[in-house]
C-alpha positions in Angstrom: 0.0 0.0 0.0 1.5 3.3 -0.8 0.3 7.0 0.4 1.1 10.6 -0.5 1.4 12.8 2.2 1.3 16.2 1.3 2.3 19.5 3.4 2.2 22.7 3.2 4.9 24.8 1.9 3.9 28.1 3.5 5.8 29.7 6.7 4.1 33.2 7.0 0.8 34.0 9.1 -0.5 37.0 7.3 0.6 40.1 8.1 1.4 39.2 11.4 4.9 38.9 11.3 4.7 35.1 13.1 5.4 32.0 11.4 3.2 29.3 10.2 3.6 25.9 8.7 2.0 22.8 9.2 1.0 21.2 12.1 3.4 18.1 13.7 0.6 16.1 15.7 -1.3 16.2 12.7 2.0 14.9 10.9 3.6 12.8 13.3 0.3 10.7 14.6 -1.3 9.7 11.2 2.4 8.8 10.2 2.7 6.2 12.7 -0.3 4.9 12.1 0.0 4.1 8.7 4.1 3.2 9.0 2.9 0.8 12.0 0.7 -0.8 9.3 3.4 -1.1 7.2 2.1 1.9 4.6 4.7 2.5 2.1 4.9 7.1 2.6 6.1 9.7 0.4 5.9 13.1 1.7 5.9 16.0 -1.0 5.0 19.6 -0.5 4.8 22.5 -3.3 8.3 23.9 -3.4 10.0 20.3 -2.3 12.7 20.4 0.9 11.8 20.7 4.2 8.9 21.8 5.0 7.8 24.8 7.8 6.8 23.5 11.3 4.5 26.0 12.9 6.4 26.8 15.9 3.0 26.4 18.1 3.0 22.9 17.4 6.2 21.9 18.6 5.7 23.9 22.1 5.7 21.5 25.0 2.2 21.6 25.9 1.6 20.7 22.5 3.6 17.7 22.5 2.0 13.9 22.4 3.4 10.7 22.2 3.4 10.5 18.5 5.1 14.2 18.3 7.6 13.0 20.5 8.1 9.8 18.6 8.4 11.3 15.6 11.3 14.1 16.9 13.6 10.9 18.1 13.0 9.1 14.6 15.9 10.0 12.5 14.4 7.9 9.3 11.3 10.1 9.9 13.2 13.3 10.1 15.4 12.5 7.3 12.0 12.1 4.7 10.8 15.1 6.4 13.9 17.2 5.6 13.5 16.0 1.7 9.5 16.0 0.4 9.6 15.8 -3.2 8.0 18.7 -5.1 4.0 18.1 -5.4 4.6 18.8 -9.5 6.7 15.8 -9.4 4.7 13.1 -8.3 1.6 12.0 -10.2 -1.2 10.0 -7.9 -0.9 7.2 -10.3 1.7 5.7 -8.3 -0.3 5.9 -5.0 -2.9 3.9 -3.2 -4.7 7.2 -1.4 -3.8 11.0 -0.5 -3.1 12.5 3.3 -3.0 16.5 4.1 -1.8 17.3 7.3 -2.7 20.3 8.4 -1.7 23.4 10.0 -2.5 27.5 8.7 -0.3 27.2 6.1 -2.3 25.0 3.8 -4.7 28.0 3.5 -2.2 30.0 1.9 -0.6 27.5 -0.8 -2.3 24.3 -1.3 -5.7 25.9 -1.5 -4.4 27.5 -4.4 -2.0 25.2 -5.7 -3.0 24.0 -9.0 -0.7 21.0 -8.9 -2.5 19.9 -5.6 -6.0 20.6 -7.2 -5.4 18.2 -10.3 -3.5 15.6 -7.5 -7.0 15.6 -5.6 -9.4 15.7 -8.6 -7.6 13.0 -10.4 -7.4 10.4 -6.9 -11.3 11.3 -6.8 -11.5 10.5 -10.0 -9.5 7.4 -10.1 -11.5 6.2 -6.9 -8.9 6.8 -4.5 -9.7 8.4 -1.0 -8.3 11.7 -0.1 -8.1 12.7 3.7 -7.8 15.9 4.9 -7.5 17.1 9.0 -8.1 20.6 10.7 -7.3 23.3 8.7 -6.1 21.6 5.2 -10.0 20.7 4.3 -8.9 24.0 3.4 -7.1 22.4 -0.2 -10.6 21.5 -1.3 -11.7 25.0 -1.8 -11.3 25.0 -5.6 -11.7 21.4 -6.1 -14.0 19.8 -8.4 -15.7 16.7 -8.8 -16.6 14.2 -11.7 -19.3 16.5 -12.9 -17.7 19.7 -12.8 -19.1 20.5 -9.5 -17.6 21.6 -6.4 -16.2 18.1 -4.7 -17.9 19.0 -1.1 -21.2 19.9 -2.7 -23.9 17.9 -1.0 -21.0 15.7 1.3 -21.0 15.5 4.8 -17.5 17.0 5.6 -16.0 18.9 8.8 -12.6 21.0 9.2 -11.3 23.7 11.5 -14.5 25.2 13.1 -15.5 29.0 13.2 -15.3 28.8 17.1 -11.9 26.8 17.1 -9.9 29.8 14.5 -12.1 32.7 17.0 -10.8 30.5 20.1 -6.7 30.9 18.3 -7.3 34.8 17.7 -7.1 34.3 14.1 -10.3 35.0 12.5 -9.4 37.8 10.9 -5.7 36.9 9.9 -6.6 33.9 7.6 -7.2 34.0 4.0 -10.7 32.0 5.0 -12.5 30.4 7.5 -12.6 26.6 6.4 -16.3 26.2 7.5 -17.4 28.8 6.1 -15.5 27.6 2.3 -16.8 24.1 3.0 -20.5 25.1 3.4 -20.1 28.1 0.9 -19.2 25.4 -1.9 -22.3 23.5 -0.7 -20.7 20.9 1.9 -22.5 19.8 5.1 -20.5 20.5 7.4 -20.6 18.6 10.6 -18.4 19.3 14.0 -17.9 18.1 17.4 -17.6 20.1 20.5 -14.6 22.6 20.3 -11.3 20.4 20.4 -13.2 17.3 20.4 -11.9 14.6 18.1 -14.3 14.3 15.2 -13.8 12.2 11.9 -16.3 12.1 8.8 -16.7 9.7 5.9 -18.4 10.5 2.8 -17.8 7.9 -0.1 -13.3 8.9 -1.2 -13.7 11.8 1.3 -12.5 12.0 4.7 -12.4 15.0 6.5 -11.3 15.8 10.4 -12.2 18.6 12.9 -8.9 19.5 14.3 -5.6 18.3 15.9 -7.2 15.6 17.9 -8.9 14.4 14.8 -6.0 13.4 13.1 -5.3 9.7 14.5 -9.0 9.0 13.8 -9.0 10.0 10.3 -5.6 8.1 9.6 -7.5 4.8 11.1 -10.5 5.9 8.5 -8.2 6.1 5.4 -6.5 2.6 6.4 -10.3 1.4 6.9 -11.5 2.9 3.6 -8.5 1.5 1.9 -9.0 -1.9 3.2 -12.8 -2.0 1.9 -11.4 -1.1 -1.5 -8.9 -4.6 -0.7 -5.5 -2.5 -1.3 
């Protein structure tokens, strides 16, 4: 079984003068999931390299199991430090698509025609695409089999309204994922605030938050095993 992991690319939050990234729980807990299955990963982000860690994420009282895991496992690190560039890799060679996510994902892959066609094209091909917290985010200008957009009329979830309010960052992001998701005709479901909360719609598989990101790596590995890869 082999998976594309795909992360942001993007280090700046706004105007704000802080940095951004993408998230390492949301990283670092799927990833052990699927390499304790024995899921053959590629990580790729838009310009290739390392990627940006958001700062926030690796604070201590952000730290889990899986984060600290992931910080003492050189192999890990090392794939980390060289993603291959998202125009590379074609989703041909792939069983299913992960985004991690993080702010920066609103920034770059929601906009990143590469990781458009990547996620139409898996759709297409009948491969599930999972996206956590903020990088439901990459399916704002996504589009499905019939030209409509891929959310419309599936039950999806992503960062909440109250979760970005509860960060103080309303008004610094480009959008507000819920609001995209239900603009472009999603339902959008939720949990309580920081509540772990995963949701399955057909190749679509979306998370809440941080917390949500372990159960939305089981649901891929689940949805990939009723598909017998």
């Amino acid at each position: 079984m082999k998976l594309l992991i795909v992360l942001t690319s993007h280090d700046r939050l706004g105007d704000t003068g802080q940095k951004t990234g993408f998230w390492l729980e949301e990283l670092a807990a799927p990833y052990y999931v699927f390499r304790d299955q024995g899921v053959d990963i590629t990580l790729a982000s838009p310009q290739g390299g390392q990627p940006p860690l958001d700062p926030k994420s690796s604070d201590p009282a952000s730290q889990t199991d899986a984060t600290r895991r992931f910080e003492a496992d050189a192999e890990a690190r090392a794939a980390l430090a060289s993603t291959r560039k998202l125009a590379e890799v074609s989703i041909d060679d792939f069983d299913a698509v992960f985004y991690p996510g993080g702010h920066g994902p609103l920034w770059d892959l929601a906009e990143d025609r590469h990781s458009i066609a990547l996620i139409e094209r898996a759709i297409a091909a009948g491969k599930p695409v999972a996206a956590v917290c903020h990088a439901p985010g990459v399916l704002r200008h996504v589009k499905g089999p019939d030209g409509k957009p891929l959310v419309q009329g599936k039950a999806v979830t992503g960062f909440s309204n109250t979760e970005e309010a509860a960060v103080g960052l309303t008004d610094v992001v480009p959008f507000l994922v819920e609001d995209v998701l239900k603009a472009n005709g999603g339902r959008y479901e939720k949990a309580a605030d920081w509540q772990p909360y995963a949701v399955t719609d057909g190749l679509l598989i979306t998370g809440q938050n941080p917390a949500s990101s372990e159960p939305v790596a089981h649901a891929l590995l689940g949805a990939l095993a009723a598909q017998g890869r």
